[in-house]
C-alpha positions as CSV (number, residue, x, y, z in Angstrom):
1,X,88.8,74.0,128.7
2,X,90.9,71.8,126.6
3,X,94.0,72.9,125.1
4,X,94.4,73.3,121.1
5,X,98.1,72.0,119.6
6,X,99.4,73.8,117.1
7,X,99.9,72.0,114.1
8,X,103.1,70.7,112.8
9,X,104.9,73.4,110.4
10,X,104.6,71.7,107.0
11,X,108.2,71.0,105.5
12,X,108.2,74.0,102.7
13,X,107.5,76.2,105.5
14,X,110.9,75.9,107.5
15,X,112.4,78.6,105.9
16,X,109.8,81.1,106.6
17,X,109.8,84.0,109.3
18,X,108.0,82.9,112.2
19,X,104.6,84.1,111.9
20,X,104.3,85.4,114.9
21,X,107.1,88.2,113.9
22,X,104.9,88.7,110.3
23,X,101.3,88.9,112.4
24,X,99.2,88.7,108.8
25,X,97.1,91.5,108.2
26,X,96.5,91.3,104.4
27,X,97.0,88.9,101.1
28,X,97.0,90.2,97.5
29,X,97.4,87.8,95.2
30,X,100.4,88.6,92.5
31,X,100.1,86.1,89.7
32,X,99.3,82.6,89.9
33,X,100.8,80.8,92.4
34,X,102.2,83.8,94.0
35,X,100.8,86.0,96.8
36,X,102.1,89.2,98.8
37,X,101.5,88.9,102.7
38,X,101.4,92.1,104.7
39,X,102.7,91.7,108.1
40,X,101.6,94.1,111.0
41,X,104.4,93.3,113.0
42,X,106.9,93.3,110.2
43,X,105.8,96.2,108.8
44,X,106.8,94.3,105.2
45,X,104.3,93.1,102.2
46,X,106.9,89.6,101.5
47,X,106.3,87.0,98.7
48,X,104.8,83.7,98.6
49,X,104.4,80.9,96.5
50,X,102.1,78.3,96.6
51,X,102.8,75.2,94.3
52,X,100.2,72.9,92.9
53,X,100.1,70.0,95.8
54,X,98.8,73.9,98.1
55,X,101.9,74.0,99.9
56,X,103.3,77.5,100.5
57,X,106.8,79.1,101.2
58,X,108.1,82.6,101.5
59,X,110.6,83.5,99.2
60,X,113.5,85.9,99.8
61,X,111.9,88.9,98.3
62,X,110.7,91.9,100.7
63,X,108.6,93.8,98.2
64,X,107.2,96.6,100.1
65,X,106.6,98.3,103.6
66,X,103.1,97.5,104.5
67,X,101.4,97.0,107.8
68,X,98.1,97.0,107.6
69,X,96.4,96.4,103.9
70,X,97.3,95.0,100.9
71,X,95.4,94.9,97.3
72,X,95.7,94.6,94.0
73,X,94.4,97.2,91.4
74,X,93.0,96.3,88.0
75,X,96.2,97.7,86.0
76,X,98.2,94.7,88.4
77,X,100.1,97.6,90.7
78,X,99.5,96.8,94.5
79,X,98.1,99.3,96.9
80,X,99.8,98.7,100.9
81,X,99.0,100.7,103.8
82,X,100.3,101.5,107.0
83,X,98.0,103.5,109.7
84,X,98.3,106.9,108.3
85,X,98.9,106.4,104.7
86,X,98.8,104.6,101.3
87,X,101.3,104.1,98.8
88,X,100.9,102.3,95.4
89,X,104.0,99.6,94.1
90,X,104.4,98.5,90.9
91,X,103.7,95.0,90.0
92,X,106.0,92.5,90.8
């Protein structure tokens, strides 16, 4: 079986936390351009922006715990989960 290369990490992504440490488990989008990303591993819901040429990049804002879920309500407050419970945030 051939063997997949990973893909070169695009320049605005340098600064972020290896992925591997986040381990996605959920995106909620938080205005435009901006997104929360829940990390299993983490156990953190952290910001990221994505500018108009698509290219993303974590900021240095931890906004939540959160390991397993993250969403948005209709009122903008974000819901996060862990494995045994839920907690709402307000908006960003």
């Amino acid at each position: 079986m051939p063997r997949v290369k990973a893909a070169p990490l695009p320049s605005s992504m340098r600064n972020a936390p290896p992925l591997i440490r986040i381990c996605p488990a959920g995106l909620v989008a938080l205005g435009d351009g901006t997104f929360g990303l829940c990390g299993y591993v983490s156990r953190t819901l952290v910001e990221v922006e994505v500018d108009d040429a698509a290219e993303a990049s974590f900021t240095d804002r931890t906004l939540a715990p959160c390991a397993v879920a993250a969403a948005a309500l209709a009122d903008g407050r974000i819901v996060v989960a862990d494995e045994t419970s839920l907690s709402v945030i307000d908006a960003p």
